[in-house]
N, C-alpha and C positions, 0 to 999 in steps of 0.2 A: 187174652190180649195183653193184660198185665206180666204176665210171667213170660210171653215173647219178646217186651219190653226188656224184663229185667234180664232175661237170658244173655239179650244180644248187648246188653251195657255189661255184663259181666264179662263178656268173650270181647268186648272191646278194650275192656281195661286187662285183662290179661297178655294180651297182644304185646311183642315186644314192641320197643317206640325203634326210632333209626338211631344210628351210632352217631357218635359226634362227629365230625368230618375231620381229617386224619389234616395237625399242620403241616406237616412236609416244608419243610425249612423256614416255619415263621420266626417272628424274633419282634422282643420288644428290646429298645432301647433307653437306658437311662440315664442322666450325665455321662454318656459320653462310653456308657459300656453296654456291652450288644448278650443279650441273656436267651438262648435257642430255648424254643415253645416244645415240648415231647409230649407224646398221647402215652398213659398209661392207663391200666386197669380202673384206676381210681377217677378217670378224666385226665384235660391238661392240667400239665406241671412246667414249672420251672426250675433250675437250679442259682441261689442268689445267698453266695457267701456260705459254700458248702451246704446250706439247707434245700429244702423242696420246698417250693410254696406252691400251691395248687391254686391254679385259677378258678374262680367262681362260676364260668362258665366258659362253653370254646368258644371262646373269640379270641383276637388279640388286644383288643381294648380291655376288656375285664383281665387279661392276664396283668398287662398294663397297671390297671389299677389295684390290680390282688399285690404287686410286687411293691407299688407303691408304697401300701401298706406295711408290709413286710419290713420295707427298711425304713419306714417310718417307726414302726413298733422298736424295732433292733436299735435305732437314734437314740430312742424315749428308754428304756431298761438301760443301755449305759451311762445314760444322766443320773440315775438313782443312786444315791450315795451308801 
């Protein structure tokens, strides 16, 4: 019974999970600039001042706040003297 157990937790976890749902023209916007959401291999990405920043998850909120980030950090390393 144990080993039908672990059988089928094995072949469930093997199992691919669903793809992340494709944005198809999302877009976050920040001050006033509008930054288009892309599905790659790696997840979604953004492009924000020639870089890629990958969203933490597909949504547009976590893109949101992945970019946040992003040009928060970029702010803070040209303050350093």
């Amino acid at each position: 019974m144990i080993r039908i157990l672990f059988s089928a937790l094995v072949l469930a976890a093997c199992m691919p999970s669903a793809p992340p749902p494709d944005p198809a023209g999302a877009t976050v916007s920040h001050l006033g600039v509008v930054y288009p959401i892309e599905a790659t291999a790696y997840g979604w990405q953004l492009h924000a001042e020639g870089k890629r920043v990958a969203c933490r998850a597909p949504t547009a909120d976590d893109c949101y706040w992945s970019l946040r980030s992003h040009l928060t950090a970029e702010a803070r390393l040209a303050d350093i003297p």
